[in-house]
Structure formats: structure tokens, C-alpha cells
C-alpha positions in Angstrom: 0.0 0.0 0.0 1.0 3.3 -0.4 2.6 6.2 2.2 2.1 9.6 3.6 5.2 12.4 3.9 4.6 14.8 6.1 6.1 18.1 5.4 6.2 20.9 7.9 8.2 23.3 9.8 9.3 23.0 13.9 8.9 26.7 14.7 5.3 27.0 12.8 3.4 23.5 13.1 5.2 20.7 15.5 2.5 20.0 17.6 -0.1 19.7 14.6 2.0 17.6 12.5 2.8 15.6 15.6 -1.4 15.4 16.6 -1.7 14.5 13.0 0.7 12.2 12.9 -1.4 9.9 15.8 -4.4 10.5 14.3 -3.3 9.1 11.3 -1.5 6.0 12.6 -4.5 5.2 14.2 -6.0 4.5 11.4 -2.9 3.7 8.5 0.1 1.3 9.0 2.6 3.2 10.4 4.9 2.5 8.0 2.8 4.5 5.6 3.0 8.0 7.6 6.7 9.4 7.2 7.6 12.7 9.0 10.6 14.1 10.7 13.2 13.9 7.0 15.0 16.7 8.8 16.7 14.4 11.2 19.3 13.6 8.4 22.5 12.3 9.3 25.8 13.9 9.0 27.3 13.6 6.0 24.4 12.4 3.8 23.3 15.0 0.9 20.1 16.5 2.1 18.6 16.9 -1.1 18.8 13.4 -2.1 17.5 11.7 0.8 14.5 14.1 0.9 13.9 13.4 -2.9 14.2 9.5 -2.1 11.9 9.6 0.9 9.2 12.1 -1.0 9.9 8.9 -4.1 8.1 7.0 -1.8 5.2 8.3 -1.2 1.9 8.6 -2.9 1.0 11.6 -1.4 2.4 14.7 0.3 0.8 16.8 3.2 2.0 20.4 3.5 0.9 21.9 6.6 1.3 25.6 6.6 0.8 27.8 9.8 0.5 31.5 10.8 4.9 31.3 10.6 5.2 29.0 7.7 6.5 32.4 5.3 8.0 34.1 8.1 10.6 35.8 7.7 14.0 35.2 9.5 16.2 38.1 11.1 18.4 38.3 8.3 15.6 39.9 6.4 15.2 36.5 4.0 12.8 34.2 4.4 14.0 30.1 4.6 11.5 29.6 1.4 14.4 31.5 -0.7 16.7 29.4 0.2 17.2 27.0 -2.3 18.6 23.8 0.4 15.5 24.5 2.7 14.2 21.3 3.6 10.3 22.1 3.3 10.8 24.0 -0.2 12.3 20.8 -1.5 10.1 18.4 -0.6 7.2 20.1 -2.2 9.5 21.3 -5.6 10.7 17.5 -5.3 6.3 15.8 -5.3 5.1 18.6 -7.3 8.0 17.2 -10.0 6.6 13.6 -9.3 2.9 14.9 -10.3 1.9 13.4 -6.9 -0.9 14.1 -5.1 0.0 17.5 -2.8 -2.6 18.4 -0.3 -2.1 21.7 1.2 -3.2 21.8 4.7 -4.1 25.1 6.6 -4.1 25.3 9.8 -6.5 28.0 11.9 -7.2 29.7 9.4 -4.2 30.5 7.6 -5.0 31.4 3.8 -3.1 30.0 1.0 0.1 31.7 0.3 -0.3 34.1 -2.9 1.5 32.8 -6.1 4.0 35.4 -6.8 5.1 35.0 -3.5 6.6 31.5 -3.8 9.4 30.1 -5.5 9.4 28.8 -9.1 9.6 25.4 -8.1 7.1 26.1 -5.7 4.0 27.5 -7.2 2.0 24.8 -8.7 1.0 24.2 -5.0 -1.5 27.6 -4.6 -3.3 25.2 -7.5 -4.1 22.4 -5.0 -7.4 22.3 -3.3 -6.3 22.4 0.3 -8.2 21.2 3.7 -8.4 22.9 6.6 -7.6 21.7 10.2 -8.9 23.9 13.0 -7.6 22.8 16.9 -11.6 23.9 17.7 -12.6 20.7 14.8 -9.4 18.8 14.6 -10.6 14.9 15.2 -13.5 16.1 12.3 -11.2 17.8 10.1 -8.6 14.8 10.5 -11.3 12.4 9.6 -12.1 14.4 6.8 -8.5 14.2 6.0 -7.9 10.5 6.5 -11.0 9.9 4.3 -9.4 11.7 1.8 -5.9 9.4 1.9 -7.8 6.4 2.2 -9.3 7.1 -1.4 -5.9 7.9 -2.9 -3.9 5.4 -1.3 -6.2 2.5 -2.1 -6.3 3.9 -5.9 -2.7 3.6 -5.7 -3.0 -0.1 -4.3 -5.1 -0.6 -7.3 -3.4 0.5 -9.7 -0.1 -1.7 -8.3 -2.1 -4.3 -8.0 -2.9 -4.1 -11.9 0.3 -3.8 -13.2 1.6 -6.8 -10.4 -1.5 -9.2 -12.1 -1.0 -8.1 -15.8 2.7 -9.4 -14.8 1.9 -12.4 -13.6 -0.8 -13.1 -16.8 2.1 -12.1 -19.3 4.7 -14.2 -17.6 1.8 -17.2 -16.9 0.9 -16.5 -20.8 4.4 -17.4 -21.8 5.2 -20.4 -19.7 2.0 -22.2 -21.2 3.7 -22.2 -24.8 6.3 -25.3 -24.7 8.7 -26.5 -27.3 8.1 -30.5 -28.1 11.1 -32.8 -28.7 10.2 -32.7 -32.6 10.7 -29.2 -32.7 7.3 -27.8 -33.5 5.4 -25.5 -30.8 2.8 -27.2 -28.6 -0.3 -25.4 -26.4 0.2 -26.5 -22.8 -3.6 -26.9 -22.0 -4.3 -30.0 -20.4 -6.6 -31.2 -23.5 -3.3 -30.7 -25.8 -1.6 -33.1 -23.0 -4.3 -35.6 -23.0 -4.3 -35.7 -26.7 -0.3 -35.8 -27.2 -0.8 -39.1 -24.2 -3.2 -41.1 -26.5 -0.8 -39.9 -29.4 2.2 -41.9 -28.1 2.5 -45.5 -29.1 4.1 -48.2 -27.0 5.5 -49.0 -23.5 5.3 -45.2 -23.1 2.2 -44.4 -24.3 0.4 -47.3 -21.6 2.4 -45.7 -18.9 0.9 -42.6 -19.9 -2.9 -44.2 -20.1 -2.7 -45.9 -16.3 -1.7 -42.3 -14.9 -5.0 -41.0 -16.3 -6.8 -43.9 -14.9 -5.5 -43.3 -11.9 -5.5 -39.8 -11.0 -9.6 -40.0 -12.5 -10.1 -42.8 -9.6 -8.2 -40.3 -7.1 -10.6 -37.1 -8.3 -14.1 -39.6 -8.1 -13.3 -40.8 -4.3 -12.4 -37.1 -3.1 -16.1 -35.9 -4.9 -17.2 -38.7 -3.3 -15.9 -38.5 0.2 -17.7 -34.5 -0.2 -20.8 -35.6 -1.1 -21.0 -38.6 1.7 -19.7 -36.2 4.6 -22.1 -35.0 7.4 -24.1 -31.6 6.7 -23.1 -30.6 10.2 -20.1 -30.9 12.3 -19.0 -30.1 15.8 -18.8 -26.5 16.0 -15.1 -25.2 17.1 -14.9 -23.3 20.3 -12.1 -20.5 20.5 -11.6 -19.6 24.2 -12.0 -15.8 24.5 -8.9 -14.2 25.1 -8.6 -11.5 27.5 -7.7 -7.7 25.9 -4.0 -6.9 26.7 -5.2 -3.6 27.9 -8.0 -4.5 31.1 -5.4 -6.0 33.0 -3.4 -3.0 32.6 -6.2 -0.6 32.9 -6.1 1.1 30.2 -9.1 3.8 29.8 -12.0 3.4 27.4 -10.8 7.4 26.1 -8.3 9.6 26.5 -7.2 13.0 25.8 -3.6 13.2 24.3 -2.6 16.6 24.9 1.6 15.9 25.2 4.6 14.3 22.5 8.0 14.1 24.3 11.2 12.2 23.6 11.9 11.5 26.7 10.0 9.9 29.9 11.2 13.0 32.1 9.7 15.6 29.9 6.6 14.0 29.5 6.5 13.4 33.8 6.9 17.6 33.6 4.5 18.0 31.0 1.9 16.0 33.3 2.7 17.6 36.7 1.7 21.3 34.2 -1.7 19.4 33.2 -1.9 18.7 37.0 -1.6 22.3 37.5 -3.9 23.6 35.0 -6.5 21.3 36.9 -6.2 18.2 34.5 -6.3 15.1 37.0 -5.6 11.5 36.4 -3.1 11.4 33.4 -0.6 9.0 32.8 2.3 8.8 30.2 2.1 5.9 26.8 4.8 5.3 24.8 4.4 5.0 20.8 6.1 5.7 17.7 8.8 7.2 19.4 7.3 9.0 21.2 6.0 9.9 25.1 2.5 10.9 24.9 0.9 12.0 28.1 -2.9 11.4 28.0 -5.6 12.5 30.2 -7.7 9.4 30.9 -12.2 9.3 30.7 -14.7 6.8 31.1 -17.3 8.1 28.0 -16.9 10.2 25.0 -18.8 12.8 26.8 -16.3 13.1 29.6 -13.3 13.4 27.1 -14.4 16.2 25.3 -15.0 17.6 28.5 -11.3 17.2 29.6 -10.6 18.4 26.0 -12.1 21.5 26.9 -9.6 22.6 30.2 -6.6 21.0 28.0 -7.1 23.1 24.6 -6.7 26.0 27.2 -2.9 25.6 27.3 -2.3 22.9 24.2 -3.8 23.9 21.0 -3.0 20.2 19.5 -5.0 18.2 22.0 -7.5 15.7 20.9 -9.3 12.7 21.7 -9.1 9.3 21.3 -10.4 5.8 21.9 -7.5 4.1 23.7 -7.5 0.7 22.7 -7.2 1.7 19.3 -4.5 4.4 20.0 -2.6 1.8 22.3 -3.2 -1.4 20.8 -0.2 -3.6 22.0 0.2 -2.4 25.6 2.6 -3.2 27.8 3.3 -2.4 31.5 6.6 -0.7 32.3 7.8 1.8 35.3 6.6 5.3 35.2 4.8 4.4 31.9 2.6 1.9 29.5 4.6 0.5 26.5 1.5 0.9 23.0 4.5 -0.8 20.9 3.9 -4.2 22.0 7.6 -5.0 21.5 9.4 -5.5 25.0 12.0 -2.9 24.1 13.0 -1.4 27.3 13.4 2.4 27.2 
């Protein structure tokens, strides 16, 4: 199946791409949804590992905030530059002909035309979506809804190609060469008739296979036919969910991404103070996520209401969708499923 890149910038839209990010993994493989390309290691040429990972992908979200043209201290803004990482991942899908969805975010207006770069300004002819923090789990659906439909075209379409293939190369393995040099069909009426064809100790050889294998078809019909119209019914024993012996919460309200356990441990003692009780700290995709927990839908968008006061990005969640795999550790609940200790 096909993959979603990311593309945003740290000082303008972190904690939405980051929100987006979960939302999207909840619902995607994720392996499909790339993001972070500016962690690049030293030495590698930028520009071509951000052209290979954007080669990837099938489509390209560009996520542009109230900061994404700012301008930098200098006077220039990091859109001119021509090694800035966000201007060549667009220049580098809108050169693919991939779908590019522009996504604004609060109510930032698509940047004019003249002011972008060259490479640049076949975005401002995207239709974009917008993602608003006071409809973000509606305007991500929207959004995933959207990828779903591309993606699975893309399948499709791979698919096609992989079966016409497989047809061509089945297509030419059916056409044999016989012993006297002329070209045979491989159909299994050419084979029956090339059997009755063959005289001598080879050719009865030949006929007591067919015999044979007829007797072998006839007794399995037979043995269908003759079996009883109902059997035993097989009993799976229910198997407890990973995540009621740990406790996990029917909802939650994800209102924190850290790297590491201590940040997320401060970002919960804030919540505490900003009257935001009962959190706890889950690890996935790299990430510590601390998450508010409620009983009902209702009482999450309730919680979501205090959060959104000092965390934009929040949303909610169902947790046993969000943390499928759990797995008890100190201090924090594993969603990888892997064992890894962190």
C-alpha cells in the first residue's frame, strides 16, 4: 500500500504535525505515515535523501501555519533558500505529479502565487483542507478519508500492473517447445491428446496415470458428497484484551509528544496544574505521549475543553485503538507491543 510524507516546519506547526501524525497511525500502518526527513544524518546529501523519501510516497501533506513564510532576522525568508528542507520536498512531489494536499491550519489562507518560489507555485493550485484545533478529530477524519481514497487507488493501480505481470509471464510459460521441434499449447486437453498420441510402452504408462489420477478425483467428490451436513462447531476460548489488566481507559485526551520519559513526567505535573487530574504517560512511535484518561466520549471532550486551554493540539481518542499492544513498564505503559525497554 501506499505512504504519507509529512512536510512541515518545527517553529510553525510541530505539535499539529505531531497530533496528525497519531491520528493518522491510528488508522494507516505506520509505515505508511513518514515525517521528521530533517533528522538527516551527518554527512548524507540532504537533497537526495528528501527526494528519495518524498519517491516514496503517494502523497504529500504540507501543513502551513500562521509562521510558515515568516521571515527570518536576516531579512530572508528560509523559502528562498534554495537547500531549505520544506521547499524541497514540495519542488521534489510537485515534479513527481503526486498528489499534494495543502493543509491550513487555523485559518491560515493559501500563500499568494508570486510569492513562492518557481519550483514552488503549482501548490496555490491544490485544493487544500483545513484543520482547525476547535474541529481537529473532524477535520482529521475528513483528512484521513481523503488518503484512504488515494492510497487505495494507488494499491489498485499496483495491484494491476503486479496481475498483468503475472498473466504475461503465466501467458508465456503455457507455450512449450516438443522434442520434434514444433510449438505445442500446454492446456491440459493438448496433453491428454499428445498421451493417446504416443505409441508403445510409453504411451500405456501414460494411459494408467490418467486412470489413476480419475479414480483419485471420483473418491475425493465422493468423500464430499458422503460427509455429514453438520459438524461439531469449534470453540475459540475468549482471550482476555491486553489492555484490562493494565487498565487502560475506554478514552483519553492526548494533549503531550515528548522524547523523553522526564519531559513527558513535567508535562503532566503542568496538566496537574492547569486542573487536568488522572493522566498517565504511553509510549508509541517514538514517542512519550501524556494522555488524560475518561470513562465516556462525553467526559473526554469535557477534559478536552480545560486542555485546549494551554495545548492547542489536543484531541481525543479511543485508547484501545490508540494503544493497541500495551505493555506495562515503570513510570509508563509500553503501546509498541515490542518488549523494548526504554
Amino acid at each position: 500500500m501506499g505512504n504519507v510524507f509529512i512536510s512541515y516546519r518545527r517553529d510553525d506547526a510541530a505539535g499539529y504535525a505531531r497530533a496528525i501524525y497519531d491520528q493518522l497511525t491510528e488508522r494507516f500502518d505506520t509505515a505508511q505515515v513518514f515525517m521528521d526527513v530533517d533528522a538527516i544524518e551527518p554527512g548524507l546529501p540532504f537533497d537526495e535523501v528528501i527526494r528519495n523519501a518524498v519517491g516514496k510516497c503517494e502523497v504529500l501533506l504540507v501543513l502551513i501555519g500562521s509562521r510558515w513564510m515568516e521571515v527570518q532576522p536576516d531579512g530572508r525568508r528560509r523559502l528562498d533558500d534554495e537547500r531549505d528542507f520544506v521547499r524541497l520536498e514540495i519542488a521534489a512531489a510537485l515534479a513527481r505529479n503526486i498528489r499534494v494536499i495543502p493543509v491550513l491550519l487555523d485559518g491560515v489562507q493559501m500563500p499568494a502565487e508570486d510569492l513562492l518560489p518557481e519550483p514552488m507555485r503549482g501548490l496555490v493550485w491544490r485544493n487544500a483542507l483545513e484543520v482547525s484545533n476547535t474541529r481537529f478529530t473532524s477535520d482529521v477524519n475528513r483528512l484521513a478519508d481523503v488518503l484512504a481514497r488515494v492510497l487505495g487507488e494507488a494499491e489498485r493501480s499496483a495491484s494491476a500492473t503486479t496481475e498483468a505481470a503475472t498473466k504475461s509471464a503465466a501467458s508465456g510459460a503455457d507455450t512449450v517447445v516438443s522434442t520434434s521441434g514444433a510449438v505445442a499449447n500446454g492446456s491440459a486437453t493438448a496433453a491428454v491428446g499428445d498421451a493417446r498420441d504416443v505409441g508403445g510402452k510409453g504411451g500405456k504408462g501414460l494411459r494408467v496415470m490418467l486412470v489413476a489420477g480419475a479414480v483419485v478425483v471420483a473418491g475425493a467428490i465422493a468423500a464430499v458428497l458422503l460427509w455429514p451436513d453438520k459438524q461439531p462447531p469449534v470453540v475459540v476460548p475468549d482471550k482476555p484484551k491486553p489492555g484490562l489488566a493494565l487498565g487502560l481507559p475506554d478514552y483519553g485526551v492526548v494533549f503531550g509528544s515528548d522524547r523523553t520519559l522526564d519531559a513527558a513526567r513535567d508535562e503532566i505535573r503542568r496538566a496537574s496544574r492547569n486542573g487536568v487530574q488522572d493522566a498517565g504517560i504511553y509510549f508509541r512511535n517514538g514517542y512519550f505521549a501524556s494522555i488524560a484518561t475518561a470513562t465516556t466520549r462525553a467526559d473526554a471532550d469535557r477534559i478536552l475543553g480545560i486542555v485546549r486551554a494551554f495545548r492547542s493540539d489536543a484531541y481525543a481518542t479511543r485508547m484501545e485503538t490508540w494503544c493497541a499492544q500495551p505493555v506495562g513498564r515503570e513510570g509508563y505503559i509500553d503501546c509498541t507491543g515490542s518488549g523494548a525497554v526504554r
